[in-house]
C-alpha positions in Angstrom: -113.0 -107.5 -198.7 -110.3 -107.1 -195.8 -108.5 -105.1 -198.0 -111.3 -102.9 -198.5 -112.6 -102.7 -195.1 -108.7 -101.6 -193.7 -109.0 -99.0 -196.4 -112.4 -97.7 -194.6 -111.2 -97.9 -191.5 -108.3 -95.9 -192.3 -109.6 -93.2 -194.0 -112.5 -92.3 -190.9 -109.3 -92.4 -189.1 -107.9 -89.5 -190.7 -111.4 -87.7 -190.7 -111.6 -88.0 -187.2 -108.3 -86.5 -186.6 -108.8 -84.0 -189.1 -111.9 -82.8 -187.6 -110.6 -83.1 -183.9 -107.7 -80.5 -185.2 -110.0 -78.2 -186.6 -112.0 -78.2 -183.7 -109.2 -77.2 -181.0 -107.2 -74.8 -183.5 -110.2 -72.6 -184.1 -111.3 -69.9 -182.2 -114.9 -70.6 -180.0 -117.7 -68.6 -181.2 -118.8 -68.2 -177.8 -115.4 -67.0 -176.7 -115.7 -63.9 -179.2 -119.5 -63.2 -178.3 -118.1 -63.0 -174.4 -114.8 -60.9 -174.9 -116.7 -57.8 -177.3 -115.2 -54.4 -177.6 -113.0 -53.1 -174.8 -114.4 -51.1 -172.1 -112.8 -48.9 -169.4 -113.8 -47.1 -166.1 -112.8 -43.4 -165.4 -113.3 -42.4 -162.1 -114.4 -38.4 -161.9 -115.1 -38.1 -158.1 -114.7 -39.7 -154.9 -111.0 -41.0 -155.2 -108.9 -40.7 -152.0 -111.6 -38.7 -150.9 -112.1 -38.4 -147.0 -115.8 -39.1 -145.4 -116.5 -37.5 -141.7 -118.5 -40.0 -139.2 -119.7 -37.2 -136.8 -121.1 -35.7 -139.8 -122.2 -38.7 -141.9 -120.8 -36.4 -145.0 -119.4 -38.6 -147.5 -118.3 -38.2 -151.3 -120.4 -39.7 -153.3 -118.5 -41.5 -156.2 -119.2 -40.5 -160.0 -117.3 -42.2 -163.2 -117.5 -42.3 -166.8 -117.7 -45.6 -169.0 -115.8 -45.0 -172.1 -114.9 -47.6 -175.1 -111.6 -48.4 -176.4 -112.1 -45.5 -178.4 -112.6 -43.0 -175.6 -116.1 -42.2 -176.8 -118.9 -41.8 -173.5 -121.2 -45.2 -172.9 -124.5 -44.2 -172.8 -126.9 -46.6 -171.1 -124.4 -48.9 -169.4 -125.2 -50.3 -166.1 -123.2 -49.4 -163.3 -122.8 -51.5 -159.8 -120.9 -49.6 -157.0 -120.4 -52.8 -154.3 -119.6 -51.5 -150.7 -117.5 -53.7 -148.1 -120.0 -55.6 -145.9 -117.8 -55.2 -142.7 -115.6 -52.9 -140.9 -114.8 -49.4 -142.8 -117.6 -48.5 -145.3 -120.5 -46.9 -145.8 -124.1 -47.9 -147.1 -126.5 -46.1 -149.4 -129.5 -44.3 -148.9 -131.8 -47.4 -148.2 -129.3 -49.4 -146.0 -128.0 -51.6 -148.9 -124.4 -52.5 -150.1 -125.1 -51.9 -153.3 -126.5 -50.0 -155.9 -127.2 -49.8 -159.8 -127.2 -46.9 -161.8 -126.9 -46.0 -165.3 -124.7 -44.1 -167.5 -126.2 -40.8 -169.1 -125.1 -39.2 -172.4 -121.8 -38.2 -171.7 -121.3 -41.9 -170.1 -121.5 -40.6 -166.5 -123.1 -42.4 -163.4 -123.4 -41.3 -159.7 -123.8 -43.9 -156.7 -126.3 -41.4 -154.9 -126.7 -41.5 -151.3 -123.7 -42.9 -150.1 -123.4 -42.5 -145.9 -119.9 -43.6 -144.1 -120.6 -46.0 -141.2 -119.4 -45.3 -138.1 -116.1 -47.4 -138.1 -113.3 -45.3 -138.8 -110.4 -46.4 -142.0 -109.9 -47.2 -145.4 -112.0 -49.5 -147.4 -112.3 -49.9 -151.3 -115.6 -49.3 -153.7 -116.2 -51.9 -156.3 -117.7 -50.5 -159.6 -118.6 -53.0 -162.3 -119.8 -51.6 -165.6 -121.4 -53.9 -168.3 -122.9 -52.7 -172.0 -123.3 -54.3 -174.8 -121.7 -57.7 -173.8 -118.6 -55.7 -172.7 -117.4 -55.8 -169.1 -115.5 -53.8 -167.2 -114.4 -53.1 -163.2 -112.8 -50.5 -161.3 -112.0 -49.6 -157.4 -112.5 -46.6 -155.8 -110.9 -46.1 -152.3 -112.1 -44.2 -149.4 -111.5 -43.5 -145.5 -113.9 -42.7 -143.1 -112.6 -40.2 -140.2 -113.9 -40.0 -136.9 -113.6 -36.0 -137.1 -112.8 -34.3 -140.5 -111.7 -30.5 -140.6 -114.2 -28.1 -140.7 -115.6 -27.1 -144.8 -113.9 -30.7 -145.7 -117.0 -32.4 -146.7 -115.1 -35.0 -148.4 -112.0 -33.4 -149.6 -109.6 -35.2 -151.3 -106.9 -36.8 -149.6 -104.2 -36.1 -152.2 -105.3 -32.1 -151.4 -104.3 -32.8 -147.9 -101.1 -34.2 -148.2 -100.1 -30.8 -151.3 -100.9 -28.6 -148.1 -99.2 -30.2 -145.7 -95.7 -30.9 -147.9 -96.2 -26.9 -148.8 -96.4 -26.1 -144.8 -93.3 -27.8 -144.5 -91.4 -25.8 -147.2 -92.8 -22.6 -145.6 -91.4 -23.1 -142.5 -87.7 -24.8 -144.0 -87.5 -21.2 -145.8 -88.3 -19.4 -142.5 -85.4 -21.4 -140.7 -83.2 -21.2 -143.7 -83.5 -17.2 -143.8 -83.0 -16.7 -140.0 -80.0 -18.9 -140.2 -78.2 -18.0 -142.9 -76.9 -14.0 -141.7 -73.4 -15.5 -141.1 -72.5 -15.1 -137.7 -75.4 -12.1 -136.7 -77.7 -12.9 -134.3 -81.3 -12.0 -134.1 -81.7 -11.0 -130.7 -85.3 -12.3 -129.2 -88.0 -10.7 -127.5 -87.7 -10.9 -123.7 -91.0 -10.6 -121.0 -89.9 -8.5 -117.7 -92.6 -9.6 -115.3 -93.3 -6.6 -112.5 -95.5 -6.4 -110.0 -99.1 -5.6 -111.1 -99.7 -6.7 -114.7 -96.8 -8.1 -117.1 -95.3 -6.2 -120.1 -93.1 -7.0 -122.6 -89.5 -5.6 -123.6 -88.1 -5.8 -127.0 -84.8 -6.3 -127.7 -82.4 -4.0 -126.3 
């Protein structure tokens, strides 16, 4: 009877280890439910883009959901999370946040978007969920306390193309006034009279 009762004892020994190993080497149902298929953010407008507070303009962000695939989401949600404090912006009704839902070519808009009135960059937070997939992107943004005239949100990626063109504009002006060897171009001089001024060019 020991003998047999060792044997027992033994063998739910090696079930119990058995089953312990199966347990922690297989995958977790749940675990595959959570992770689904992969999910990605686009964002279409509102990047770098630059909101005027004087004229509580701002861009209002839109992106496309698309799955691992590149095919549009249709009818994912969409939450757009704005900063609560210093540089941001609300939407129409005063809140920090707001959902919206993807439409047939997997698009969503976060309507009604207002800068507040402190001037800098600050980020978007845009969650998209469908289908047990998840996924997040950031859009950033700066509010201005004046913005050019027509800008209404223009991208600041456009602003910095213009200004690094300016620049090689003028280097080509001073490079071809420079480079005549030893002429001079001779520069127009203003003779002041009595009575009203006129101006000489060069002799």
């Amino acid at each position: 009877m020991r003998k047999s009762d060792n044997m027992r004892s033994h063998c739910w020994s090696i079930t119990l280890v058995f089953l312990l190993v199966i347990q922690f080497d297989s995958p977790s149902l749940g675990a595959q439910e959570e992770s689904g298929p992969k999910m990605r953010i686009v964002i279409i407008e509102g990047e770098w883009a630059i909101n005027s507070i004087r004229q509580r303009t701002a861009r209002e962000p839109i992106v496309r959901v698309e799955d691992e695939n590149g095919r549009p989401v249709a009818g994912a949600m969409v939450l757009f999370t704005l900063p609560e404090n210093g540089a941001g912006a609300s939407f129409a009704d005063g809140s920090k946040t707001l959902i919206a839902y993807t439409d047939a070519n997997g698009k969503a808009k976060a309507r009604g978007l207002k800068p507040n009135e402190v001037a800098g960059d600050f980020q978007i937070l845009v969650d998209a969920t469908a289908k047990g997939s998840k996924a997040s992107a950031v859009i950033n943004q700066s509010n201005v306390l004046t913005a050019p005239a027509g800008t209404g949100g223009i991208s600041g990626k456009l602003i910095a193309i213009l200004a690094i063109a300016g620049g090689a504009v003028a280097a080509g002006v001073v490079a071809a006034t420079s480079g005549n060897g030893n002429e001079s171009v001779p520069s127009p001089t203003a003779t002041i009279t009595a009575g009203s001024p006129t101006v000489g060019g060069p002799n």
